[in-house]
C-alpha positions as CSV (number, residue, x, y, z in Angstrom):
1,X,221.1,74.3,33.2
2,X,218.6,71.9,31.5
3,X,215.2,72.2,31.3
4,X,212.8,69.8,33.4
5,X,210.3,68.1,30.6
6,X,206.9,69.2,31.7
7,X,205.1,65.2,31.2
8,X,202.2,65.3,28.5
9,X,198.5,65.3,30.1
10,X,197.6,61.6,29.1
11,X,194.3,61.8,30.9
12,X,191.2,64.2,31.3
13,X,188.3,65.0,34.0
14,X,184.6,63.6,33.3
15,X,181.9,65.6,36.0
16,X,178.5,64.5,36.5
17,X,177.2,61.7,37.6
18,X,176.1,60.2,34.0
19,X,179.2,60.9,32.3
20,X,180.9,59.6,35.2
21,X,178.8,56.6,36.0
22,X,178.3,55.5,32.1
23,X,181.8,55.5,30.7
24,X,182.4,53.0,33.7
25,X,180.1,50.9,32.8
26,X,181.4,51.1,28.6
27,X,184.5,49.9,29.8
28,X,186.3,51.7,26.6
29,X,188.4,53.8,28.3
30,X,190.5,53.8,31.9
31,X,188.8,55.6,34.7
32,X,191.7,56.1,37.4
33,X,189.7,57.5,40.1
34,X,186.1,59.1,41.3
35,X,185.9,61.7,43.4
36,X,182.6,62.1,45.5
37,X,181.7,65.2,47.2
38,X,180.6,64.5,50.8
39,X,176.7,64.4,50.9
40,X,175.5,65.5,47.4
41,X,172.0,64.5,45.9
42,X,172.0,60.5,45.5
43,X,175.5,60.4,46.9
44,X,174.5,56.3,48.6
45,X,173.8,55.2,45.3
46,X,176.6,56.4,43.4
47,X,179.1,55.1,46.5
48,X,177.6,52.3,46.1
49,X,177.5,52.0,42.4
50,X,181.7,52.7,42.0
51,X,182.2,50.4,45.2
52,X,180.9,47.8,43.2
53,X,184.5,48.1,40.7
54,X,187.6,48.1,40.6
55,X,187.5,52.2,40.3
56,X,189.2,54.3,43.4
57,X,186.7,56.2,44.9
58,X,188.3,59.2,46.8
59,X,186.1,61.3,48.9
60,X,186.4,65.0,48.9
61,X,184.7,68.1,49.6
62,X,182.4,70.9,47.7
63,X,185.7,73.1,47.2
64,X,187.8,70.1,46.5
65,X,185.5,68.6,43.7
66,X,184.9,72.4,42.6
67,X,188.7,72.5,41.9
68,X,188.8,69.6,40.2
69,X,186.4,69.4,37.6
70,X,186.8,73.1,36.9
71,X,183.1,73.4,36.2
72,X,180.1,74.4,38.4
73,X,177.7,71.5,36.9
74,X,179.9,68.9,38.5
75,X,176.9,67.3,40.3
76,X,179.2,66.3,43.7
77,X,181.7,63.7,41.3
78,X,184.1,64.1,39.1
79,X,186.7,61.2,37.8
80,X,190.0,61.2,36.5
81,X,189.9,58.9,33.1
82,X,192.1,58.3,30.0
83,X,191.5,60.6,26.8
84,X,188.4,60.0,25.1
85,X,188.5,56.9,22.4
86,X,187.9,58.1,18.7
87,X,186.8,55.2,16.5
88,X,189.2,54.9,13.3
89,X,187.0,56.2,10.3
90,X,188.0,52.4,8.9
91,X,186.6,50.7,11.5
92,X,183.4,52.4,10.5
93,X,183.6,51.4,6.8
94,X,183.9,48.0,8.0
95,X,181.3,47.6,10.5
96,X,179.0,50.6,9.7
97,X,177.5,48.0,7.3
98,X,176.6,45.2,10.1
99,X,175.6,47.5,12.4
100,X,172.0,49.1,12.3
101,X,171.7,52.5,12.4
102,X,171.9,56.3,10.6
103,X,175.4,57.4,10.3
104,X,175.8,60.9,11.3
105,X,177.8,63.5,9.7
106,X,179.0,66.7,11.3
107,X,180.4,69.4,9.3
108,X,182.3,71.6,11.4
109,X,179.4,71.9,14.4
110,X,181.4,73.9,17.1
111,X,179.0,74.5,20.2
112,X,179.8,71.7,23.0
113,X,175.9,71.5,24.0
114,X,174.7,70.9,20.5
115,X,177.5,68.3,20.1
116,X,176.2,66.9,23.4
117,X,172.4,66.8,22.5
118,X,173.8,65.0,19.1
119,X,175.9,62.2,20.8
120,X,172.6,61.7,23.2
121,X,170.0,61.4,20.2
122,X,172.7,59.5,18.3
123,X,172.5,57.2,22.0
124,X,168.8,56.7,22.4
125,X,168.0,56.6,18.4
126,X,170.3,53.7,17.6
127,X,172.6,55.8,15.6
128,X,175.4,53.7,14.4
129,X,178.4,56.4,14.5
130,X,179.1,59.6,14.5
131,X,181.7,62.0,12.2
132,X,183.4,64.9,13.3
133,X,185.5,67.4,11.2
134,X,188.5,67.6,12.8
135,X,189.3,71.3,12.3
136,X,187.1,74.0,13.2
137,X,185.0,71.9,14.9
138,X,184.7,71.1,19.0
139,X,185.9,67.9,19.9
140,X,184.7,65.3,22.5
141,X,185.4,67.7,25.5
142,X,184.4,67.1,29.2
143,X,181.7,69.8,28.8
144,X,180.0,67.8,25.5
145,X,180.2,64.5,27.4
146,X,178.1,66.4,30.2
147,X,175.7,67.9,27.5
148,X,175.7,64.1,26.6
149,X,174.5,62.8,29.6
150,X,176.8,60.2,29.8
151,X,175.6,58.9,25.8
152,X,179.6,59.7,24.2
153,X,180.8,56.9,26.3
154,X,178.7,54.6,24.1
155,X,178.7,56.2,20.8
156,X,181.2,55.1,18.2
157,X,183.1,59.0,16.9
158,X,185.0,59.4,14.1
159,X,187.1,61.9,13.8
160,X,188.2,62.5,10.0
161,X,190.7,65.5,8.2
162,X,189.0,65.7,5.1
163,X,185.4,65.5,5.2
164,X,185.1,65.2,1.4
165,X,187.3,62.6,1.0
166,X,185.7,60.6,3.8
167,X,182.3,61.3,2.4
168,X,183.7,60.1,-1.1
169,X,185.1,56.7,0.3
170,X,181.5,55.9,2.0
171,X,180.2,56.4,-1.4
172,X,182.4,53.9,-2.8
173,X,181.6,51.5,-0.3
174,X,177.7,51.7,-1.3
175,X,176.8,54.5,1.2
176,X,173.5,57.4,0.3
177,X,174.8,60.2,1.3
178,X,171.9,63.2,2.2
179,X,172.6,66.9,3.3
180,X,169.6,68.2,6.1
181,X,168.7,71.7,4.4
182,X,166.2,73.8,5.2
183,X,165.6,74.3,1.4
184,X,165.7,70.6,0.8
185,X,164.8,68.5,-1.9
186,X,162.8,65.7,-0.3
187,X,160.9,65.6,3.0
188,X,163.2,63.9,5.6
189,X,159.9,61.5,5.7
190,X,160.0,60.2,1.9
191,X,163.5,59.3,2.0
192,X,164.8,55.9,2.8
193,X,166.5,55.8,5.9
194,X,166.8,52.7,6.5
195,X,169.7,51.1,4.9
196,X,173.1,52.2,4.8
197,X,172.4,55.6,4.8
198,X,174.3,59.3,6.2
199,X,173.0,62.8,7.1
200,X,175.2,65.4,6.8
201,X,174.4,68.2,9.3
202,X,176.1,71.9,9.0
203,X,177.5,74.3,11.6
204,X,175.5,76.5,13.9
205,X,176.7,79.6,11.2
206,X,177.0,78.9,7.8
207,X,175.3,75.8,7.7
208,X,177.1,72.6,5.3
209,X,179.9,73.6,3.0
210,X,179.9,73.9,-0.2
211,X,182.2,71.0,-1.5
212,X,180.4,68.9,1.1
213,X,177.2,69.6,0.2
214,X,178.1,68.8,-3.7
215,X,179.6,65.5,-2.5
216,X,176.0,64.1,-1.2
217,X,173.9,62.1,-3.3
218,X,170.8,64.4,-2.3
219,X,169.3,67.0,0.4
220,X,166.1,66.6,2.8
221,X,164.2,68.9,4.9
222,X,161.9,68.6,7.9
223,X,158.5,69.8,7.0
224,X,157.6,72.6,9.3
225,X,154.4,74.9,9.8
226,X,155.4,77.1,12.4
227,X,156.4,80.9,11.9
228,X,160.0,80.6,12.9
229,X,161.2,78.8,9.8
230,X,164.6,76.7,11.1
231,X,165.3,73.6,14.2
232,X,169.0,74.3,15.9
233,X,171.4,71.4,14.6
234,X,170.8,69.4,17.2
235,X,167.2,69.7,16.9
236,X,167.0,68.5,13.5
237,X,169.3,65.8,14.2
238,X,167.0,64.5,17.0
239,X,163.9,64.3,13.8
240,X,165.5,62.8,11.4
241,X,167.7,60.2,13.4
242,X,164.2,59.0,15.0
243,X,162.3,58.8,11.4
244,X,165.1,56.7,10.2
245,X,164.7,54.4,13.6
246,X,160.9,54.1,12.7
247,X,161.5,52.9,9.3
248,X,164.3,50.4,10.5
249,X,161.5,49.3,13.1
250,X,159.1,48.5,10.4
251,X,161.3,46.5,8.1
């Protein structure tokens, strides 16, 4: 008897509306249908929005759209889209250097709302990409382009095997590379930001790696006066990717 090939999953399942309504509107990906629950909160506009495409819109109801985005934040729509689009690490190194903006590092950051959080400051700071670890670190999953609010379907993501090596080539090509540390050399104010320049930000745990860490060309902190002594890594991202905007604003 032979086996029947189960196909390969060559799509996945965006809920809420801003993940939903914003990777339409990037146009990087396909989005094969929406789903609308009947009657949720700013259901008119949304119709109205996805009947303004080319985009299927299939209308369903609360257990329906429950079952298919697998997720109780959902917000009444879900869509079926293609996988999410990683940038090639290359493609960076050849545009990073036209196109304003801190490049963001991630060493092995593995909480989907943090990553999230990240992608939107990245969004709304002018980021220019961000770099993932691709082991032992959470990918762009439906649940981080939620926590996004819609910002991973504009943000250019790397996705690299060897963070060291990657780090190494961006040197090469006339990238500073800085590690966010707690116990920092410089304040994350008295360091220029605003040329071709990287943070490196560190896990939820342990923090940046060792042969990462030795790799950058120096470490900032965020001064800080209050009793608890650390920012989450998506807090500290949010500071320093919107000190690095202010200088590029006042050159």
């Amino acid at each position: 008897m032979t086996r029947k090939k189960t196909a390969s999953r060559d799509y996945n399942v965006l809920y809420g509306v801003h993940p939903v309504v914003e990777t339409i509107k990037a146009g990087r990906r396909p989005v094969h249908e929406v789903y609308l629950a009947r009657d949720p909160a700013g259901s008119h506009e949304l119709k109205a929005f996805v009947e303004g495409t080319t985009v299927p819109l299939v209308r369903v109801s609360a257990d329906q759209i429950q079952s298919i985005a697998g997720s109780l934040h959902h917000q009444g729509v879900a869509a079926k889209v293609g996988p999410f689009p990683y940038t090639d690490f290359q493609e960076i190194l050849s545009t990073g250097s036209s196109r304003s903006g801190l490049l963001v590092i991630l060493d092995e950051v593995q909480d989907p709302a943090n990553l999230g959080s990240i992608l939107r400051s990245a969004e709304c700071l002018g980021a220019c990409a961000v770099m993932l670890a691709k082991d032992r670190a959470v990918p762009i999953t439906p649940a981080v382009e939620k926590a996004s609010s819609g910002a991973a379907a504009h943000v250019p993501v790397a996705r690299v095997v060897n963070l060291v090596r990657a780090i190494e080539q961006l040197k090469r090509e006339g990238w500073w590379i800085y590690a966010a540390d707690s116990r920092g050399a410089s304040s994350c104010f008295s360091v220029d930001l605003s040329g071709r320049a990287s943070i490196v930000l560190g896990s939820e745990g342990r923090g940046i790696r060792r042969l990462v860490r030795e790799r950058c060309d120096g470490s900032l902190f965020i001064p800080m006066t209050g009793k608890v002594g650390s920012l989450n890594v998506s807090q500290a991202a949010a500071i320093i990717l919107a000190e690095s905007l202010r200088q590029r604003l006042l050159t």
